[in-house]
Every structure is written in C-alpha cells, then in structure tokens.
C-alpha positions as CSV (number, residue, x, y, z in Angstrom):
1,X,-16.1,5.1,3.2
2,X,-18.1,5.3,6.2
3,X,-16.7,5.5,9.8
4,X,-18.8,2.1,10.3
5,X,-16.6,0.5,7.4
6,X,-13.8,-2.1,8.7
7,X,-11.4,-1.9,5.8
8,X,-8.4,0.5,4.9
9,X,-8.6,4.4,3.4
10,X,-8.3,4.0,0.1
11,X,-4.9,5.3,0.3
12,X,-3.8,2.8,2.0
13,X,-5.1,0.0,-0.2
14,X,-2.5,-1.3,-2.8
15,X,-2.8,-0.4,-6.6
16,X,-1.1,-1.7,-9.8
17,X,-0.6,2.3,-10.2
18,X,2.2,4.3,-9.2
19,X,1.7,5.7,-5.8
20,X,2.0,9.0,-6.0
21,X,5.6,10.8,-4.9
22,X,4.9,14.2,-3.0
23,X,8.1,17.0,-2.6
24,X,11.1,18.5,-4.6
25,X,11.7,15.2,-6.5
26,X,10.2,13.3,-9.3
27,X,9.9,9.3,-9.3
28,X,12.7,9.2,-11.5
29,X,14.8,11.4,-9.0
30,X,13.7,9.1,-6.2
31,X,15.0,6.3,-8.3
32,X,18.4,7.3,-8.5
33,X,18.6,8.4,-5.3
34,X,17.5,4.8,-4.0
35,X,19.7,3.1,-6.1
36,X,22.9,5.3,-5.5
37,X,22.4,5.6,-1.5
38,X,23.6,3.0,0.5
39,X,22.4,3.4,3.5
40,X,20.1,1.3,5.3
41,X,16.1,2.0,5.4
42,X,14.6,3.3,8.6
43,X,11.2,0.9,9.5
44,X,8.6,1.3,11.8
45,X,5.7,-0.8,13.2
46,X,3.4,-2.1,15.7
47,X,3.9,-4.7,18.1
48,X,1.4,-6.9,19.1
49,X,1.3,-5.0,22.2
50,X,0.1,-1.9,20.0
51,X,3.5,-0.7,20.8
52,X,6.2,0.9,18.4
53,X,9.6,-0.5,17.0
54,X,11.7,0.5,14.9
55,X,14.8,-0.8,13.2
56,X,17.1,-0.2,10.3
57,X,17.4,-3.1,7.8
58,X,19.6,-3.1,4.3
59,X,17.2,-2.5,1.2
60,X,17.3,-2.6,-2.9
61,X,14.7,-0.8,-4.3
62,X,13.3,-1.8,-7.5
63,X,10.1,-1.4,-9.7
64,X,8.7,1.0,-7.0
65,X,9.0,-1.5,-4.1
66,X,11.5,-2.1,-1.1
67,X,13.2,-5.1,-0.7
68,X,14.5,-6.6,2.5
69,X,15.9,-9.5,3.7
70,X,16.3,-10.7,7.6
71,X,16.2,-14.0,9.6
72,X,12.7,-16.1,9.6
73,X,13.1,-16.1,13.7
74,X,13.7,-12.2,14.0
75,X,11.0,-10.0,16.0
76,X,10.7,-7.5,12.8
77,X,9.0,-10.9,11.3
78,X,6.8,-11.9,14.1
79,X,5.6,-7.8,14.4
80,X,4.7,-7.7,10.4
81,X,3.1,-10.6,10.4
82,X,0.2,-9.1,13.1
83,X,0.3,-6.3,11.3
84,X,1.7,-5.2,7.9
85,X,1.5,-1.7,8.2
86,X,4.8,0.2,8.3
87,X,6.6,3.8,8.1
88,X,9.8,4.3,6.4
89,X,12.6,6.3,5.7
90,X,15.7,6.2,3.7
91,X,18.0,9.1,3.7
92,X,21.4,10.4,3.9
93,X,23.2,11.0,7.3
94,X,25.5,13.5,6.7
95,X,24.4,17.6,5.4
96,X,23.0,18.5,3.0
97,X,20.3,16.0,4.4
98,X,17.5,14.5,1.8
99,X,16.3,11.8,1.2
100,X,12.5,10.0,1.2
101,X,10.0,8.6,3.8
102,X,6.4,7.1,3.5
103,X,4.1,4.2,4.2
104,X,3.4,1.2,2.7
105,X,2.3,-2.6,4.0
106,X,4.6,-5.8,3.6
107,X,4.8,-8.9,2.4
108,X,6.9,-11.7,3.8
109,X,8.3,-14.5,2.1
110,X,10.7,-17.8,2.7
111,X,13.9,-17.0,0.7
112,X,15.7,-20.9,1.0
113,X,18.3,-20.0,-1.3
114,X,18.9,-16.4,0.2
115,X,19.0,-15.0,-2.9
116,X,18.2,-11.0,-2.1
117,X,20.4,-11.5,1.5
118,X,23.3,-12.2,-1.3
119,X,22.5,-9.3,-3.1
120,X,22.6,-7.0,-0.3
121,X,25.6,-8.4,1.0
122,X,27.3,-7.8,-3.0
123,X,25.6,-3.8,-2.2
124,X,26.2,-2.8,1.4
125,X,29.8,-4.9,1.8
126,X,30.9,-5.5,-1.7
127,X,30.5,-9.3,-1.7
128,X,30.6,-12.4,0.5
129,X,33.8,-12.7,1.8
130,X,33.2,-11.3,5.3
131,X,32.9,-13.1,8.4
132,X,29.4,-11.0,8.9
133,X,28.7,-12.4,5.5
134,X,29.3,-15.8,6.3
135,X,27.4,-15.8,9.7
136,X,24.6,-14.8,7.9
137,X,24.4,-16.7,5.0
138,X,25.1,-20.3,6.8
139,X,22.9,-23.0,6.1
140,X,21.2,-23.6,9.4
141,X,20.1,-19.8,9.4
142,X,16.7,-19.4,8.1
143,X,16.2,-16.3,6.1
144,X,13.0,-14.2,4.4
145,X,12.7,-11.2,2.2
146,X,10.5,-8.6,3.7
147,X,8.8,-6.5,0.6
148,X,7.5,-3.0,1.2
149,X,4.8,-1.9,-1.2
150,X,4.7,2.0,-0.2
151,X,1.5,3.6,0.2
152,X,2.2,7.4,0.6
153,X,5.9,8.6,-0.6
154,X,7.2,12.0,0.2
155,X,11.0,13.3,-0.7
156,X,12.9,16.3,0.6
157,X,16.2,17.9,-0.4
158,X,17.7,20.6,2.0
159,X,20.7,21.0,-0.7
160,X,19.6,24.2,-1.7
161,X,19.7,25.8,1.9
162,X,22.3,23.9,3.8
163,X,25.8,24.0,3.2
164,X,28.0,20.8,3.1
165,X,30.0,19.9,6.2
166,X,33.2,22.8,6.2
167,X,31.8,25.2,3.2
C-alpha cells in the first residue's frame, strides 16, 4: 500500500481468519478468560471532534467477537457511527493483573427485542429482577448491540511475578 492509498492497513481490514493473538496466552486461554471474567470491557474512540472517549460497557464474547449492548440515543452510538474504529481492553482489577486489549472496528445494529441487553443482564446481575434491570429493559427505551470485530489482540499475565493481595 502506498502512502497515496485512501483505504485501511491491511491489518486493519476484517478477515474471515482468526486474527492473530500476541502474548503469554493462546486463543483458547483468551477464551476462557473472556468467558469467566465478568468485568466490563474498556472502549475507546473518536469523537467527531477528532477527540477521545472512552467508556466501560458490559460484553459476551463469542466466536472471536465482542458483543455489546447500549441505548440507540447514547453518545458511544453517535461516536461509532463517524467512525468505527476502536481500542479495547478487558481485564481484571484486582493483582495479579492480566487480562487482554486490542483493536478492532464495530458494527451497530437495532436489537427491538433486546435480546443480548437480557443476556448481559442474566451475566453481569444474575437476571432481570433488578430495578437497574427494569429501567433498562422498558419498552419506550430503544436499545442496539454494538459488535467489536478485533483487529490486533494482545494478552498479558503478571501472575507469575506478582503476588495476590496479602501473600
């Protein structure tokens, strides 16, 4: 690619393949890890100002993709739609610290039946029967998934040379 070309590094440009995983952990390691931590995701963008923002949104992970889900009238929505780019991380927040960051662009899509917000509510509060849960899931409230296809993945594990809290 030339520097007189307008699209993406080829890094950056979505595959059916695998992207790569970089650090201590294999994509299988990454998978568990994603499935068992439930803590929210870390994501960063642009705003159409070309400034930064950042925010921390529940996530499943699944066949190698994030999953998100927030309200169609949120900023996050309005700043993805001008430009999908993103950064992410996802990773524990007590020692031994690990966990795994990367890149990736979005896709945003109406969810009417707010069928992946149910989900996350079932993984982050163990169901529906919340008043958080209700505010969120009422009918008037509009809601979209937000799906991360990462373009660069990268782990770390600090296990090995940091103690846990009080050993």
């Amino acid at each position: 690619m030339t520097d007189t070309d307008d699209g993406p590094p080829p890094e950056e440009i979505p595959t059916d393949d695998p992207v790569p995983v970089a650090g201590p952990w294999d994509r299988s390691e990454l998978s568990a890890f994603l499935d068992d931590a439930v803590v929210p995701i870390r994501l960063s963008c642009r705003t159409p100002s070309d400034g930064l923002w950042m925010l921390s949104l529940w996530y499943r992970y699944e066949d190698g993709r994030f999953w998100c889900a927030t309200g169609a009238d949120a900023d996050i929505v309005r700043f993805l739609r001008e430009d999908p780019r993103v950064a992410f991380e996802v990773s524990v927040n007590e020692p031994p610290y690990r966990g795994v960051r990367g890149q990736g662009t979005v896709a945003i899509d109406p969810d009417p039946e707010k069928t992946l917000l149910r989900a996350l509510l079932d993984r982050y509060l163990d169901g529906t029967d919340s008043q958080l849960a209700s505010r969120l899931l009422d009918a008037d409230r509009e809601e979209v998934t937000i799906r991360i296809d990462p373009t660069k993945v990268s782990t770390w594990d600090y296990r090995d040379r940091m103690p846990k809290p009080g050993e």
